[in-house]
C-alpha positions as CSV (number, residue, x, y, z in Angstrom):
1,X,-19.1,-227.2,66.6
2,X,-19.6,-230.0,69.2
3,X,-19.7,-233.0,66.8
4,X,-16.8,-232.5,64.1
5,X,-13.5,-229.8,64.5
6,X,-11.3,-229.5,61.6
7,X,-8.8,-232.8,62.5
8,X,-12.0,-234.7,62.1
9,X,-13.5,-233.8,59.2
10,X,-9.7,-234.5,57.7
11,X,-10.2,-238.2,58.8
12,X,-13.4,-238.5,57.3
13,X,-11.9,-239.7,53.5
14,X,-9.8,-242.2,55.6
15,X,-12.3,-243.3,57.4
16,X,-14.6,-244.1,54.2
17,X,-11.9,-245.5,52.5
18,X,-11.7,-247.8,55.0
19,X,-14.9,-249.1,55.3
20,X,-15.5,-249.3,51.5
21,X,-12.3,-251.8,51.4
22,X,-13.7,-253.9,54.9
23,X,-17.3,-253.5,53.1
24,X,-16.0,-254.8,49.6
25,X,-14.3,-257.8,51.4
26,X,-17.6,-259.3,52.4
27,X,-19.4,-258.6,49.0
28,X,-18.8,-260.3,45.2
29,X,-16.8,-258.3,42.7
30,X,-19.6,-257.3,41.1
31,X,-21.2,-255.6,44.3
32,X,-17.2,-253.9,45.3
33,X,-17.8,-250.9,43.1
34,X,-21.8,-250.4,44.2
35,X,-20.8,-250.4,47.6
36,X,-17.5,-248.1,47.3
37,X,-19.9,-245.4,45.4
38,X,-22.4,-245.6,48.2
39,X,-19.5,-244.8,51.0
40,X,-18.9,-241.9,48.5
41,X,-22.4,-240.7,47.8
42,X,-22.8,-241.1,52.0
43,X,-19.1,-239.2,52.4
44,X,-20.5,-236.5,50.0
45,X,-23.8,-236.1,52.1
46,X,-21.8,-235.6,55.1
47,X,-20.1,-233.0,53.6
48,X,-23.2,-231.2,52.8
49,X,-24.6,-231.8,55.7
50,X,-21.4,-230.1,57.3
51,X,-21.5,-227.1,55.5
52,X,-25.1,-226.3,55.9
53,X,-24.5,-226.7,59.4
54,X,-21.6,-224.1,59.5
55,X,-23.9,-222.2,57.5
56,X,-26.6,-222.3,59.5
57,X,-24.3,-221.7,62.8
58,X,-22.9,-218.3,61.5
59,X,-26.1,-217.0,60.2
60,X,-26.8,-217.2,64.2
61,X,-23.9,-216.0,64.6
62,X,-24.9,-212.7,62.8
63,X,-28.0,-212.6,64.4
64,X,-26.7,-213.1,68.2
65,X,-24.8,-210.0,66.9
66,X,-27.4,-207.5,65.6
67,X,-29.3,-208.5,69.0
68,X,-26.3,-207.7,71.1
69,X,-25.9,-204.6,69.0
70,X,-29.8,-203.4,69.8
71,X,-29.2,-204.2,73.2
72,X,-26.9,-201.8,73.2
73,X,-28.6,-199.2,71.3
74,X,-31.3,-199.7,74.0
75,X,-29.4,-199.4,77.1
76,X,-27.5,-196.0,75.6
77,X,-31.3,-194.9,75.7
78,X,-32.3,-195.8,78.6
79,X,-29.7,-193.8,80.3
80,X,-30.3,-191.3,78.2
81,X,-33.7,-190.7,80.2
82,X,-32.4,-190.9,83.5
Protein backbone atom coordinates (compact mmCIF):
# COMPACT_ATOMS: atom_id res chain seq x y z
CA UNK A 1 0.00 0.00 0.00
CA UNK A 2 1.35 3.49 -0.72
CA UNK A 3 -0.47 5.41 2.06
CA UNK A 4 -0.25 3.25 5.40
CA UNK A 5 2.53 0.07 6.08
CA UNK A 6 2.14 -1.81 9.15
CA UNK A 7 4.39 0.79 11.58
CA UNK A 8 1.76 3.22 10.65
CA UNK A 9 -1.32 1.87 11.17
CA UNK A 10 0.44 0.95 14.81
CA UNK A 11 0.72 4.70 15.46
CA UNK A 12 -2.65 5.42 14.58
CA UNK A 13 -4.24 4.77 18.43
CA UNK A 14 -1.38 7.13 19.53
CA UNK A 15 -1.97 9.46 17.31
CA UNK A 16 -5.91 9.69 18.18
CA UNK A 17 -5.17 9.63 21.57
CA UNK A 18 -3.35 12.47 21.15
CA UNK A 19 -5.52 14.62 19.50
CA UNK A 20 -8.55 13.77 21.58
CA UNK A 21 -6.32 15.08 24.82
CA UNK A 22 -5.04 18.50 22.54
CA UNK A 23 -8.88 18.57 21.34
CA UNK A 24 -10.41 18.20 24.92
CA UNK A 25 -8.05 20.98 26.19
CA UNK A 26 -9.76 23.58 24.11
CA UNK A 27 -13.40 22.29 24.86
CA UNK A 28 -15.62 22.43 28.39
CA UNK A 29 -15.85 19.27 30.41
CA UNK A 30 -18.95 18.55 29.22
CA UNK A 31 -17.84 18.58 25.50
CA UNK A 32 -14.18 16.20 26.58
CA UNK A 33 -16.03 13.03 26.29
CA UNK A 34 -18.22 14.05 22.83
CA UNK A 35 -15.08 14.87 21.29
CA UNK A 36 -12.88 11.79 22.52
CA UNK A 37 -15.81 9.42 21.11
CA UNK A 38 -15.70 11.21 17.77
CA UNK A 39 -11.59 10.68 17.46
CA UNK A 40 -12.85 7.02 18.13
CA UNK A 41 -15.85 6.72 15.88
CA UNK A 42 -13.18 8.58 13.11
CA UNK A 43 -10.20 5.95 14.36
CA UNK A 44 -12.79 3.11 13.80
CA UNK A 45 -13.73 4.41 10.25
CA UNK A 46 -10.16 4.35 9.40
CA UNK A 47 -9.89 1.11 10.32
CA UNK A 48 -12.62 0.06 8.06
CA UNK A 49 -11.65 2.00 5.52
CA UNK A 50 -8.21 0.11 5.84
CA UNK A 51 -9.42 -3.18 5.55
CA UNK A 52 -11.70 -2.73 2.65
CA UNK A 53 -8.85 -1.31 1.00
CA UNK A 54 -6.61 -4.49 1.55
CA UNK A 55 -9.63 -6.27 0.62
CA UNK A 56 -10.13 -4.72 -2.35
CA UNK A 57 -6.17 -4.78 -3.22
CA UNK A 58 -5.98 -8.62 -2.98
CA UNK A 59 -9.15 -9.36 -4.71
CA UNK A 60 -6.93 -7.60 -7.70
CA UNK A 61 -4.51 -9.43 -6.66
CA UNK A 62 -6.38 -12.70 -7.57
CA UNK A 63 -7.48 -11.38 -10.58
CA UNK A 64 -4.00 -10.04 -11.99
CA UNK A 65 -3.36 -13.79 -11.27
CA UNK A 66 -6.04 -15.71 -13.23
CA UNK A 67 -5.19 -13.10 -16.13
CA UNK A 68 -1.47 -13.96 -15.90
CA UNK A 69 -2.54 -17.58 -15.73
CA UNK A 70 -4.77 -17.26 -19.20
CA UNK A 71 -2.02 -15.54 -20.69
CA UNK A 72 -0.25 -18.42 -20.31
CA UNK A 73 -2.70 -20.87 -21.21
CA UNK A 74 -2.82 -18.80 -24.47
CA UNK A 75 0.69 -18.54 -25.32
CA UNK A 76 1.15 -22.63 -24.67
CA UNK A 77 -1.53 -22.54 -27.69
CA UNK A 78 -0.25 -20.47 -29.79
CA UNK A 79 2.91 -22.44 -30.09
CA UNK A 80 1.05 -25.19 -30.26
CA UNK A 81 -0.05 -24.07 -33.86
CA UNK A 82 3.19 -23.16 -35.10
Amino acid sequence: MSGFDSNSIKSLPLIVALLAILTSKAVDDGGKVSVIGNWISVFGDTLQALGETQEFIEEREEERCKIQKEIEELKRKLEKLK
